[in-house]
C-alpha positions as CSV (number, residue, x, y, z in Angstrom):
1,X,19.9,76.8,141.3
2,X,23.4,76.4,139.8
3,X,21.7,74.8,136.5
4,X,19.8,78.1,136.3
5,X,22.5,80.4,136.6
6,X,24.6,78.6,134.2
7,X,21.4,78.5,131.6
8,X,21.3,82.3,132.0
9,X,25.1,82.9,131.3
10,X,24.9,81.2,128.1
11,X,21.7,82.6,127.1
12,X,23.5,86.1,127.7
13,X,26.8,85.0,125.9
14,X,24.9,83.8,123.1
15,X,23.0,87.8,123.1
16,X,26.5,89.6,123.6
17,X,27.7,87.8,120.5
18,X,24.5,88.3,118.4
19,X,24.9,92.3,119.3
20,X,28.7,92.7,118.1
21,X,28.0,91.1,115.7
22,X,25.2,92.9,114.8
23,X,26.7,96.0,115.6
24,X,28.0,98.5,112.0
25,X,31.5,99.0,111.5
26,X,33.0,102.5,112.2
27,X,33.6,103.7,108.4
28,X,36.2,106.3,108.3
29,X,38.2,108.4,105.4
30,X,42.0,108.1,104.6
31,X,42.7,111.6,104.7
32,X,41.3,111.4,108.7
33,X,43.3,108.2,109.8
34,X,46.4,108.6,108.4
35,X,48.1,110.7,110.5
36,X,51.8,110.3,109.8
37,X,53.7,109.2,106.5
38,X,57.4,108.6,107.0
39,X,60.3,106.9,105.6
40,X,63.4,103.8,106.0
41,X,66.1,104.5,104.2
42,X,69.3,102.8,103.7
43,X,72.6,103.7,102.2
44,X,73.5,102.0,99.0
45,X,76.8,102.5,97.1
46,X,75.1,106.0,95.3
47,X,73.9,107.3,98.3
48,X,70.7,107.6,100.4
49,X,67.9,106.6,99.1
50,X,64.1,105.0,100.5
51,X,63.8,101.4,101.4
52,X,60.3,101.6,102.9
53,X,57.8,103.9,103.7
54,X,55.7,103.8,106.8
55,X,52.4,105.0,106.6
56,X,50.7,105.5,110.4
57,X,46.6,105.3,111.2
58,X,45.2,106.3,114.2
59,X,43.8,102.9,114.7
60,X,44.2,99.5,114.9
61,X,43.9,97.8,111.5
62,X,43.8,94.1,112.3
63,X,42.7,91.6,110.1
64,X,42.5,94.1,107.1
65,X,43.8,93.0,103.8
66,X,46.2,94.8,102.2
67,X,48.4,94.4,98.2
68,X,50.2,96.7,96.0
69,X,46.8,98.3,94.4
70,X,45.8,99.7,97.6
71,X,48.1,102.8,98.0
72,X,49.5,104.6,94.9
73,X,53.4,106.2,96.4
74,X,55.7,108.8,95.2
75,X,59.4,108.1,96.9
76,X,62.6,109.5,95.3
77,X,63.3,106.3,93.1
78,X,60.4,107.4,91.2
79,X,61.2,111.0,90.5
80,X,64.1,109.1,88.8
81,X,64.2,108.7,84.5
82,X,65.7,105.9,82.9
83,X,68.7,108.3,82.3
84,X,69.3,109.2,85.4
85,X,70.0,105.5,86.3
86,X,73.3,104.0,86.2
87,X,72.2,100.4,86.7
88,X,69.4,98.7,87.7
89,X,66.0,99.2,86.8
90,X,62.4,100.5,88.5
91,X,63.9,102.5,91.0
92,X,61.8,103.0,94.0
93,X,58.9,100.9,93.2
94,X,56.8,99.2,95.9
95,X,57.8,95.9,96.3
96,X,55.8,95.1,98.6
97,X,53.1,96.1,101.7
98,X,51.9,95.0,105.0
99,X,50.5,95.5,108.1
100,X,53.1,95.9,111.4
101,X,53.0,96.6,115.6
102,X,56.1,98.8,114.6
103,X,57.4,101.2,112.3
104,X,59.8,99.1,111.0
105,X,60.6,96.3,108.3
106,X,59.5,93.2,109.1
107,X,61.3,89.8,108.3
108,X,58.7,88.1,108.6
109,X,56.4,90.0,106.3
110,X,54.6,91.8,108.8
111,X,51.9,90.8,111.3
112,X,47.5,90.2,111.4
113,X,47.6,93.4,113.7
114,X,48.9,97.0,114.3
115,X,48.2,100.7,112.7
116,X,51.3,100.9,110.8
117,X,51.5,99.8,107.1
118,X,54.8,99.2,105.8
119,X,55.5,99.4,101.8
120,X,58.8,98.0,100.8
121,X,59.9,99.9,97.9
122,X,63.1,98.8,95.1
123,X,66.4,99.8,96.3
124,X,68.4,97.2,93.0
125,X,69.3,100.6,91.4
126,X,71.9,102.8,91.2
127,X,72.3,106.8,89.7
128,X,75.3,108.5,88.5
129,X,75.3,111.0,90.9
130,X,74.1,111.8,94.2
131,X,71.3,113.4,95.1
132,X,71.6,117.1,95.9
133,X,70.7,116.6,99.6
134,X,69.9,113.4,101.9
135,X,66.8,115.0,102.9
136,X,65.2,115.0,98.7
137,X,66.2,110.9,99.1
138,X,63.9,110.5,102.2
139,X,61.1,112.6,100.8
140,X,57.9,110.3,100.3
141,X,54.1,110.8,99.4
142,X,51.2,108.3,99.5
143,X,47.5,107.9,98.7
144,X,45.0,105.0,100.0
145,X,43.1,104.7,96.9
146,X,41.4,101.4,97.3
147,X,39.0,100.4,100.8
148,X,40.5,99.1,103.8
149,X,38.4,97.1,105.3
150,X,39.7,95.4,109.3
151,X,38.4,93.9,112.0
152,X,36.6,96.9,113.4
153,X,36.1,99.4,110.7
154,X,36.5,100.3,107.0
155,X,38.5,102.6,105.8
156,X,37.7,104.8,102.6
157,X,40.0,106.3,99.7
158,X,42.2,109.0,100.2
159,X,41.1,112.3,98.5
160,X,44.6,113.6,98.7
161,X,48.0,112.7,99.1
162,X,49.7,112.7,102.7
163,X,53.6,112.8,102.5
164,X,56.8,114.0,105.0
165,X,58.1,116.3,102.9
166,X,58.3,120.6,101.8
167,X,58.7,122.1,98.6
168,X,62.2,123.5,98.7
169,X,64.6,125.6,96.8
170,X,68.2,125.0,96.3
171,X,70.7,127.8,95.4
172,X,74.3,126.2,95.6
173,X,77.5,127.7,94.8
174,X,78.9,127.5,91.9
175,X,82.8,126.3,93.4
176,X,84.3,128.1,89.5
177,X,82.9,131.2,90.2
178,X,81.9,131.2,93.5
179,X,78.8,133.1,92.2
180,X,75.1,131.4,93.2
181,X,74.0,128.2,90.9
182,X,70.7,129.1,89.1
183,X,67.5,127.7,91.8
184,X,66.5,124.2,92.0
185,X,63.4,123.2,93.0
186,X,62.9,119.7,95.8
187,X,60.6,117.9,97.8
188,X,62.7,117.7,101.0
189,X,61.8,115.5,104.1
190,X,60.6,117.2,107.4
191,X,63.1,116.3,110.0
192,X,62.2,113.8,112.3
193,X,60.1,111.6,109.6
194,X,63.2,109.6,108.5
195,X,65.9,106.7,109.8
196,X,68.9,105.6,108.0
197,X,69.8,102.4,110.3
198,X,73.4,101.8,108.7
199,X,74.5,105.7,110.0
200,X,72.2,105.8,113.4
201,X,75.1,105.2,115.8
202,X,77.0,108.7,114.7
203,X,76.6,111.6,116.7
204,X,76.6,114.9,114.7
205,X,78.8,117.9,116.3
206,X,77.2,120.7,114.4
207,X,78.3,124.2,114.7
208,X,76.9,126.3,117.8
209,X,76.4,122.8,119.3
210,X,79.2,120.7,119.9
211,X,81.4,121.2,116.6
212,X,85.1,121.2,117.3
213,X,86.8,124.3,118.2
214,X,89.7,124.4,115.8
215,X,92.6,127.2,116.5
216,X,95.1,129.1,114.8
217,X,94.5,127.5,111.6
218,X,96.6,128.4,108.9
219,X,95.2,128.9,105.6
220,X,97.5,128.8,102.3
221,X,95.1,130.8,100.2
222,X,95.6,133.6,102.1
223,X,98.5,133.1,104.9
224,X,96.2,133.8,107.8
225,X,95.3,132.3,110.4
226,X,91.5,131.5,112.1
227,X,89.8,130.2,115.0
228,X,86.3,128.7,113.9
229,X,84.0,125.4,114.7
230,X,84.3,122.7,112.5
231,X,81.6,120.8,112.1
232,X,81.5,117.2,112.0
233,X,79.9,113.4,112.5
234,X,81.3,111.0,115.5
235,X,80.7,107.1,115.7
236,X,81.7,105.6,118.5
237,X,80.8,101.6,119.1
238,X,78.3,101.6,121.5
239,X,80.5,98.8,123.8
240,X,83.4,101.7,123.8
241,X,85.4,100.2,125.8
242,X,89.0,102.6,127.2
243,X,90.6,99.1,128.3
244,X,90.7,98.0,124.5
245,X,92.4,99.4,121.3
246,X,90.5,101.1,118.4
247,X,91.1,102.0,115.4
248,X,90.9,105.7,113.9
249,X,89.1,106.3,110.5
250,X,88.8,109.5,109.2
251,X,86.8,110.1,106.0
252,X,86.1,113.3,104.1
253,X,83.6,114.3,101.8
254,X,83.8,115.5,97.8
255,X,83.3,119.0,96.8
256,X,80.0,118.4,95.8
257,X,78.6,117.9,99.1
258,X,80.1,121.2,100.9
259,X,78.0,122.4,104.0
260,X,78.0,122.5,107.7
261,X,75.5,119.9,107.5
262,X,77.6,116.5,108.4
263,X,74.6,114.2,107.6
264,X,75.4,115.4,104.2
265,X,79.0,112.9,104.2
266,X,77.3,110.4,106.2
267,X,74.8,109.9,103.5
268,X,76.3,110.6,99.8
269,X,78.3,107.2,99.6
270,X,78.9,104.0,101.7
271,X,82.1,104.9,103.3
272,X,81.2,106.3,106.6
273,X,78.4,103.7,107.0
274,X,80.9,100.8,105.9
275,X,83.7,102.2,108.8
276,X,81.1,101.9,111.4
277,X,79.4,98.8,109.9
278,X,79.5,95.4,112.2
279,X,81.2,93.7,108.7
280,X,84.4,96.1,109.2
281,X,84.1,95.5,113.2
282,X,84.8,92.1,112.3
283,X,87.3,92.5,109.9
284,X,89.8,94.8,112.2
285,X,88.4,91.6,115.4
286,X,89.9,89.4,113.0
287,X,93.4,91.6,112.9
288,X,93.1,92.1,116.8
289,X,91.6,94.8,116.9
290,X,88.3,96.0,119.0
291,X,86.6,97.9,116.5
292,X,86.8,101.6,115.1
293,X,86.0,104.9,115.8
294,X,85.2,107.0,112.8
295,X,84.9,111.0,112.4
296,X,83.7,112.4,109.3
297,X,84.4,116.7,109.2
298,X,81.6,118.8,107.0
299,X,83.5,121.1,104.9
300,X,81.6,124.1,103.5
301,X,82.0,126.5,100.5
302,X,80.3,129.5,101.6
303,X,81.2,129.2,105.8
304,X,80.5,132.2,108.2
305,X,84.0,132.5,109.4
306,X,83.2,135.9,111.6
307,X,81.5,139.4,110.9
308,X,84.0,140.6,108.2
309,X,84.0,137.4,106.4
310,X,80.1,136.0,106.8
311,X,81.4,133.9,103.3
312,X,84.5,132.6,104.0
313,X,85.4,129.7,101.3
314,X,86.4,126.8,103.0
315,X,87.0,124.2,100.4
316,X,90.0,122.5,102.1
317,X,92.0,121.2,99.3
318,X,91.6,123.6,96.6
319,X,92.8,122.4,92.4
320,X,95.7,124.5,92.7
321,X,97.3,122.5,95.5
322,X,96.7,125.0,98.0
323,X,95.0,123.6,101.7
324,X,92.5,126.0,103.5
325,X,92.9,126.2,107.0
326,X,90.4,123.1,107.1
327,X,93.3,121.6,107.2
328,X,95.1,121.9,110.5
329,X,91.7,122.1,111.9
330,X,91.1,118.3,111.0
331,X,94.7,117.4,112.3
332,X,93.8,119.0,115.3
333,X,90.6,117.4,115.4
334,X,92.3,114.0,115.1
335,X,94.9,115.1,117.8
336,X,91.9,115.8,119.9
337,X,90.4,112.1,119.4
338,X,93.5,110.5,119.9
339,X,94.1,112.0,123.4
340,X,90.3,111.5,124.6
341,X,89.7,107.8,123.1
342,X,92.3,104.4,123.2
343,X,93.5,104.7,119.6
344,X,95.8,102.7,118.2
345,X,98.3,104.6,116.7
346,X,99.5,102.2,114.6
347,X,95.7,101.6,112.8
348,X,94.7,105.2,112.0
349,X,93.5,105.4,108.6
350,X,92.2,107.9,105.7
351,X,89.9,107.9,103.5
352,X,88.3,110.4,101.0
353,X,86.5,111.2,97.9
354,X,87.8,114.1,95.1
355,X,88.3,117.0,96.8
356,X,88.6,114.6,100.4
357,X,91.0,112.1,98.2
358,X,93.1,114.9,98.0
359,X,93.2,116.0,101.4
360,X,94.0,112.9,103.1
361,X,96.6,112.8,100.4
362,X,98.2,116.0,101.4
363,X,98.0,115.3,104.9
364,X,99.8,112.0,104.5
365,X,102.6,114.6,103.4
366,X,102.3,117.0,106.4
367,X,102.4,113.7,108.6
368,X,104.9,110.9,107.3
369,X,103.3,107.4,108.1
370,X,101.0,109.3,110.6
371,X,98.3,106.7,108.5
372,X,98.3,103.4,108.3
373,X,96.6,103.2,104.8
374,X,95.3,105.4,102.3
375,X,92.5,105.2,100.6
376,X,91.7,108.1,98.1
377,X,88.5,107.8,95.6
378,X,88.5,109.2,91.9
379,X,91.0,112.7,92.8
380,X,93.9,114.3,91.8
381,X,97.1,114.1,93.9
382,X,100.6,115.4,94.4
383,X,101.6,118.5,96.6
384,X,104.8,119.5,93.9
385,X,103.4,122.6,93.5
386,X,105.3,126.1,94.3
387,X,102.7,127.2,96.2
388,X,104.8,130.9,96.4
389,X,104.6,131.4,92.7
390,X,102.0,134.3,91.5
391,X,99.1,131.8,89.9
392,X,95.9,133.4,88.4
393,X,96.9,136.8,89.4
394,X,97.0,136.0,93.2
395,X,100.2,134.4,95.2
396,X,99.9,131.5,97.6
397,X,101.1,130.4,101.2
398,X,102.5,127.6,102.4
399,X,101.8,126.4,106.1
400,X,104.7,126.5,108.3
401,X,106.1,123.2,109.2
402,X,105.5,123.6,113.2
403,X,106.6,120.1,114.4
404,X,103.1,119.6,115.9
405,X,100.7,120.1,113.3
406,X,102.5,119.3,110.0
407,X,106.1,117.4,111.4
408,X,109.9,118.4,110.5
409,X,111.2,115.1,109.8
410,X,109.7,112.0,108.5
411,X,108.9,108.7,110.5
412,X,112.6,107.6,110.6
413,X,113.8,111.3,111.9
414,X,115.0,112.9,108.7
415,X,114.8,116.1,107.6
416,X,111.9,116.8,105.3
417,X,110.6,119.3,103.7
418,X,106.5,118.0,103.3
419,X,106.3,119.8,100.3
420,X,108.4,116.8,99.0
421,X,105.4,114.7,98.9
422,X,106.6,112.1,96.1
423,X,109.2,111.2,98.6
424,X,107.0,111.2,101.7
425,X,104.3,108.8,100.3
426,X,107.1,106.7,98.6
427,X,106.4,104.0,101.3
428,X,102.6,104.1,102.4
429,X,99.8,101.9,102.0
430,X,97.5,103.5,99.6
431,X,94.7,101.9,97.7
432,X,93.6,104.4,95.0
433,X,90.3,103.9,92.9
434,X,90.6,106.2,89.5
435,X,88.5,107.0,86.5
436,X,89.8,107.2,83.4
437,X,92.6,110.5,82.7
438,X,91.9,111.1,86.5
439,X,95.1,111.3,87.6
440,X,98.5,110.1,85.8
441,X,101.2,112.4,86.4
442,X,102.6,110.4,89.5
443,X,102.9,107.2,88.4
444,X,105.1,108.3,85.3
445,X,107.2,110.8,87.7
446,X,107.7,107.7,89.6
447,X,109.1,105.5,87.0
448,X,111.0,108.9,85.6
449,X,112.8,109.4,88.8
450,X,113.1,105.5,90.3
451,X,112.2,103.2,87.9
452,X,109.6,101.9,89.8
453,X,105.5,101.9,89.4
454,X,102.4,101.5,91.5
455,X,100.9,97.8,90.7
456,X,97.6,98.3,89.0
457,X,94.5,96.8,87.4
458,X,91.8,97.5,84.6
459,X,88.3,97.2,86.1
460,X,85.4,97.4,83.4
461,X,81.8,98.0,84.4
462,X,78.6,97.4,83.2
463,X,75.5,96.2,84.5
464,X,77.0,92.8,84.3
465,X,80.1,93.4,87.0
466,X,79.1,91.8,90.0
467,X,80.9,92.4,93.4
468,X,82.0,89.2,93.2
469,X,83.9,89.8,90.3
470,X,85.1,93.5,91.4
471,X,86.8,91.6,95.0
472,X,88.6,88.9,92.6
473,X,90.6,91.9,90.7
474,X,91.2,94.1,94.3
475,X,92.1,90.6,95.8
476,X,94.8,89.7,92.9
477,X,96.1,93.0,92.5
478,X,96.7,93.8,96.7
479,X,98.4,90.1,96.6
480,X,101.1,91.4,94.5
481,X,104.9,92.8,96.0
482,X,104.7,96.6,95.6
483,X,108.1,98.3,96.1
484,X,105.8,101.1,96.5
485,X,102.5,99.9,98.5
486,X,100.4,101.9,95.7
487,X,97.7,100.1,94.1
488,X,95.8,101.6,91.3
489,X,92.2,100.4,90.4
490,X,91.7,101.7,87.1
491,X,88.1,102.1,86.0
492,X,86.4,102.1,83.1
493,X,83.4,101.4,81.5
494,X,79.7,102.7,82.4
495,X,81.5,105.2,85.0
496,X,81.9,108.9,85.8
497,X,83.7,111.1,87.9
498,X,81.7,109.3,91.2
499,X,82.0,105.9,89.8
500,X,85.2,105.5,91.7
501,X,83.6,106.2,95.6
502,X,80.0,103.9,94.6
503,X,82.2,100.8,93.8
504,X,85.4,101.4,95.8
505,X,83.1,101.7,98.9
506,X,81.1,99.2,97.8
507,X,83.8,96.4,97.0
508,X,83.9,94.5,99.9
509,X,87.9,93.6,99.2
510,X,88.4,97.1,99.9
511,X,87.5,96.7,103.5
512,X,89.5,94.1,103.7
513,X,92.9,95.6,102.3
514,X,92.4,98.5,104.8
515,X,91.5,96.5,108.0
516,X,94.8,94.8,107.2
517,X,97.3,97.4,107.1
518,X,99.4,98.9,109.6
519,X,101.4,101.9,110.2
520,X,104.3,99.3,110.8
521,X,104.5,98.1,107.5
522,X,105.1,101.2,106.2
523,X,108.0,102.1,108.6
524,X,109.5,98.5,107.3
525,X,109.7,99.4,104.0
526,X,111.9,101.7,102.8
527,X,111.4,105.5,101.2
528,X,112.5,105.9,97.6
529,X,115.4,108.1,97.4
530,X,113.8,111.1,96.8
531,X,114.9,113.6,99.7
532,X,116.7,116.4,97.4
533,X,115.6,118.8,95.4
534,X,114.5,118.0,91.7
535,X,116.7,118.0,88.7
536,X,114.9,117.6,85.2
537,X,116.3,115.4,82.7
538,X,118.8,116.4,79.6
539,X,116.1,115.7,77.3
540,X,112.0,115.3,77.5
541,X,110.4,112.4,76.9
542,X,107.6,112.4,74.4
543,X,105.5,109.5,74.3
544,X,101.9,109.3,75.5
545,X,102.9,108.4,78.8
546,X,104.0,111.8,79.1
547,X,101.7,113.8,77.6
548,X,99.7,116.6,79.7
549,X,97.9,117.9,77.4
550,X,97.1,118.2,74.0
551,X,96.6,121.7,72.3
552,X,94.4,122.8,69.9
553,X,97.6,123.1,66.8
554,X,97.7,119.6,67.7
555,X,100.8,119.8,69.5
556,X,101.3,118.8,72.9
557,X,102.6,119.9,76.3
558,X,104.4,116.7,78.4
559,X,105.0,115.9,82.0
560,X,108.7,117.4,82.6
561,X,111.1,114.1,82.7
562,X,112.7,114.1,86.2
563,X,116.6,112.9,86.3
564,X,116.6,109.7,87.6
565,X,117.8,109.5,91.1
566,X,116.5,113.2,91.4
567,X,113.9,114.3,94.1
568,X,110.7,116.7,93.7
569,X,110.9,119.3,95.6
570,X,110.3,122.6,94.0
571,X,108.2,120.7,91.3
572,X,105.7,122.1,89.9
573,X,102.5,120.1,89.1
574,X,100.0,121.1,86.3
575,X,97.1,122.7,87.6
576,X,94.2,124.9,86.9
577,X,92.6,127.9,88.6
578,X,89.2,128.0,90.0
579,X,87.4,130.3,88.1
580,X,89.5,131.1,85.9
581,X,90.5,129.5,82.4
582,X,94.8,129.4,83.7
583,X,96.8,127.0,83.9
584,X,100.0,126.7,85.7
585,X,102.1,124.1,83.0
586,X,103.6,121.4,84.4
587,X,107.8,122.4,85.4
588,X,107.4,126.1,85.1
């Protein structure tokens, strides 16, 4: 009996098999099983841009097959010309493809199973600029174009292209004229088809939903003071921990990324994903120190302050010197983080790009050795400027020195007037990346007044400059004594007015200067003596050094010569007027 029962199970094994595989497979078209395209993206020192796309089916696809011919992909890297790239090559082509259990990139090169297909697309590039928004960088399409052919069913061609993004237009504001930029036309990404690992941990505090509620904030364009949200992106380590010490990094944003959008600053160069990166974790572990905590504010040209002003301009350090009441609002903001979080005091650092390399600048002033380090990125600097002086047919404020907001004294208990900034800064840590003609006014005031000058470097770039050659020169130059504690990274080369935020943020010595310094080594070394009012010298120096500009007769306006020994208050520094074509000269 037991022989014929096991007879019979093998006889109907043998017929199960013979009928599957007998049985057709399901044939189905692309534009059916995919059902979801989206994208991986990563931060690289230009920006945002794709690293992989994900394309989802609605079934398994085990045992299929898959190469480079068998989808044909449209990512941001390919919108991209040759001119357009400012080194590398093939930006955003597929590198390659695979089949994976997850939407994510696999080290391994993907697995036999799953219904996700991963293509791994060229991120070795690098554009002049950044993109207009994050959301154009994570845009992706694709079309199956070639038979899939798995375990259990074939898959035919795609007849159209499936993608995560919308046609968009852009109408900016132009920041000369404040008038409208002329419409540009994107493909942006739907929200919730994208990931940017390096940034995930921030929490965005957008405006009617947890932005910051700033108050009487004083605004020097105007003299009048505002309550309004301010907008901003939060990291926190996720092992926060109130028995240990942080460290506070604030970074801000350039002018070309203005809106309440704070993904925007999170995703236009490295620096926020550097702060909160596990590499800088270490760095500040190695300096005894937990980790960091890192708030990036969004800062917006056209803001809806109220009803009576729906386009209030909020641009926080403005050419002319003057701070909008952004300002107060992020030293409140700071305040407000210091209080809820275990900060230590002595690590809190800034950092910022153009318009944001001037802010932190200017706070530095309002706050003497409030920062630990500095590090401002490809701006102009110096607060000198007699803000009460009709400019441009319209007179400026200047904030009120409340001992709270912006302090009385500086960190030793002097007097101070913060307008005094060449003073004020005359002993911090500051690490300052600059193009070429970006900004060199201060340095020769400096050696005018006390014979003394920020240590610097020359720092060519091509597409031969490698990283590791970029941390050699930071490395040697950060070595140095500086009676100052300025270093100047002078840049030249392939490189525009960004150049200085992709490879500052991108040179890994750069971490490493600012997880080293303290608020403490500043207090140890000692202020030039620059408290007094400034006094110009019997006669002008005219050499290069000191010219401001050249005129079209071919003469030449100079940097007044201070009287060494003399301080800077009541300086005025040359500067421009939005919109306009004036110029305040410098010492007028």
């Amino acid at each position: 009996m037991n022989r014929f029962f096991a007879k019979a199970a093998v006889a109907l094994s043998a017929l199960m098999l013979f009928s599957c595989a007998s049985t057709p497979k399901e044939t189905v078209n692309a534009d059916e099983a995919i059902v979801g395209v989206s994208v991986i993206g990563t931060i690289g020192m230009d920006g945002s841009k794709p690293r992989a796309i994900v394309v989802e089916y609605d079934r398994e696809l085990t045992g299929a097959k898959l190469d480079l011919s068998t989808f044909a992909v449209w990512d941001y890297g390919l919108s991209l010309s040759e001119k357009d790239l400012n080194s590398g090559k093939d930006a955003g082509k597929p590198l390659a493809v695979y089949l994976n259990e997850e939407p994510e990139v696999s080290q391994k090169g993907g697995s036999k199973s799953g219904r996700y297909v991963i293509i791994e697309v060229n991120t070795d590039y690098s554009v002049g600029r950044y993109a207009r928004s994050y959301k154009a960088t994570m845009a992706a399409g694709v079309t199956q174009t070639k038979p899939i052919v798995s375990k259990n069913c074939t898959i035919t061609p795609s007849s159209t292209e499936k993608g995560n993004y919308y046609d968009y237009e852009y109408i900016g504001i132009d920041p000369q004229t404040h008038g409208k930029r002329p419409a540009e036309h994107y493909r942006y990404a739907k929200d919730g088809t994208y990931s940017i690992p390096e940034i995930a941990g921030f929490e965005l505090h957008q405006v009617g939903n947890g932005a910051f509620k700033a108050t009487n904030c004083f605004d020097e364009a105007n003299g009048k003071y505002w309550d309004f949200e301010l907008p901003y992106a939060l990291y926190v380590p996720s092992d926060y921990d109130a028995s240990k010490k942080y460290a506070l990094v604030l970074h801000l944003h350039d002018a070309g990324s203005m809106d309440i959008d704070p993904m925007l600053t999170l995703c236009e160069s490295q620096g926020a994903a550097n702060y909160a990166s596990s590499q800088f974790r270490d760095l500040l572990k190695a300096q005894g120190v937990d980790g960091a905590i890192v708030v990036c504010p969004a800062i917006s040209e056209d803001f809806y302050m109220n009803a009576e002003n729906p386009h209030y301009n909020l641009r926080i350090a403005r050419d002319n010197w003057t701070l909008s009441c952004a300002a107060p609002a992020v030293l409140e903001l700071l305040d407000s983080l210091t209080e809820k979080y275990s900060i230590d005091k002595n690590r809190i650092y800034g950092s910022g790009q153009s318009m944001g390399g001037m802010t932190v600048m200017a706070l530095a002033a309002q706050r003497d050795n409030y920062f630990a380090a500095l590090l401002p990125l490809s701006c102009k600097w110096g607060t000198n400027f007699n803000k009460g002086e009709t400019f441009a047919g319209t007179k400026s404020f200047s904030a009120v020195a409340d001992g709270k907001l912006i302090w009385k004294t500086d960190a030793d208990g002097k007097a101070v007037d913060y307008n005094n900034w060449f003073y004020l800064i005359s002993d911090d840590n500051i690490l300052y990346y600059s193009t070429a003609g970006e900004n060199t006014e201060y340095s020769v005031l400096f050696k005018g007044l006390c014979g003394v000058s920020p240590e610097s470097a020359d720092m060519y770039l091509d597409e031969k400059t490698s990283v590791e050659s970029r941390n050699k020169i930071v490395r040697e130059l950060t070595s140095r004594q500086s009676t100052l504690g300025i270093y100047q990274i002078n840049l030249s080369g392939n490189v525009g007015h960004m150049s200085a935020w992709f490879y500052g943020h991108s040179t890994t010595a750069t971490l490493e200067w600012l997880s080293k310094q303290t608020r403490e080594s500043e207090m140890k070394r000692a202020k030039l003596d620059l408290n007094k009012p400034f006094e110009k010298a019997a006669e002008q120096i005219t050499d290069s050094d000191h010219i401001w500009q050249k005129k079209k007769d071919g003469s030449a306006i100079y940097i007044p010569t201070g009287k060494r020994g003399s301080g800077t208050q009541g300086y005025n520094s040359g500067c421009t007027a939005l919109g306009t074509d004036e110029v305040l000269l410098p010492g007028r």
